[in-house]
N, C-alpha and C positions, 0 to 999 in steps of 0.2 A: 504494500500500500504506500502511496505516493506520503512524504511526510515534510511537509513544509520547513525551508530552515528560517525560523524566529528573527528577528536582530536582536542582538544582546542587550544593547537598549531596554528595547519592548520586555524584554525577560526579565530587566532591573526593576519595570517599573510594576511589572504585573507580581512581584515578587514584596515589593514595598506596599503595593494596595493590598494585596490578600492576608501580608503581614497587620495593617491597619483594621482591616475587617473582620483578622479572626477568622480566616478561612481557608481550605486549603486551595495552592495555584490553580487546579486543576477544575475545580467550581468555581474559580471566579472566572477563569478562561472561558470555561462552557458555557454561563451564564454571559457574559460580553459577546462573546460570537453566536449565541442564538438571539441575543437583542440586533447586533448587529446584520443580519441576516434578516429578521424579521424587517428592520429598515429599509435594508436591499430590494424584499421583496415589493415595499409598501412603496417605493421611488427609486426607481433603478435609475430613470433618466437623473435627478437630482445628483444621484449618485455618481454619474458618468461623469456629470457634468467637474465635477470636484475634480475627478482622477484627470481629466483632461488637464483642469490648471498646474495640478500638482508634477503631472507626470505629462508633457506635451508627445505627440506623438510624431515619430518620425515619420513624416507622409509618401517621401520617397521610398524609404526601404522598405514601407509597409504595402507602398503601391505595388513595387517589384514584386512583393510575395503574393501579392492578389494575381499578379499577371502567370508569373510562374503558374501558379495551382491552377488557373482556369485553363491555360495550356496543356496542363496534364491532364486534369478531367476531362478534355473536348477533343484527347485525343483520342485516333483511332487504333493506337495500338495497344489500348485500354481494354482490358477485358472482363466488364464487369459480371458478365453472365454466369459465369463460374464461378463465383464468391456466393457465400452464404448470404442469408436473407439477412442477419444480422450485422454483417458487412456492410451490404448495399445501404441497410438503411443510415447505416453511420457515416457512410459516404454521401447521402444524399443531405443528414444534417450538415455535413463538411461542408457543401455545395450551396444551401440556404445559409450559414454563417458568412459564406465569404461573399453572395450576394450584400448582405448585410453589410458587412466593412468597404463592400468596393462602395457600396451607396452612401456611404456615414466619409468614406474620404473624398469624394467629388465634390 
């Protein structure tokens, strides 16, 4: 299972609030990321909006990789027929996400 690496920062300080609250790291963690989460769900765009100032997004390298990938999908030495059902469909979300980004960078 994929396991995220923390900044150590964030470790100090989730270690200093839980020390505060009388709780252990591990409930206040779970407790801040299902609030956190629960927000995501209630305003994703709000949300975007944030990570965009915070984090600008490189439009060129991200354009290339839009162009690449549709290149590979639209090719015909693609063979998706032979892949499991659960494949196709993953590739078909692949296919609708990167719709999404080529439209969200134009």
């Amino acid at each position: 299972m994929y396991q995220p690496r923390i900044v150590d920062e964030h470790i100090h300080q989730l270690y200093q609030w839980a020390k505060r609250l009388g709780m252990p790291m591990t409930r206040l963690v779970n407790a801040l990321l299902a609030h956190g989460i629960e927000q995501l769900e209630q305003g994703v765009e709000n949300f975007s909006e944030q990570l965009a100032g915070e984090y600008p997004v490189k439009k060129g390298l991200l354009g290339d990789c839009v162009s690449v990938l549709e290149a590979l999908l639209a090719s015909p030495d693609l063979n998706l027929d032979c892949l499991e059902q659960a494949t196709q469909d993953a590739i078909e979300v692949a296919r609708e996400t990167l719709q999404a980004v080529k439209a969200e960078i134009e």
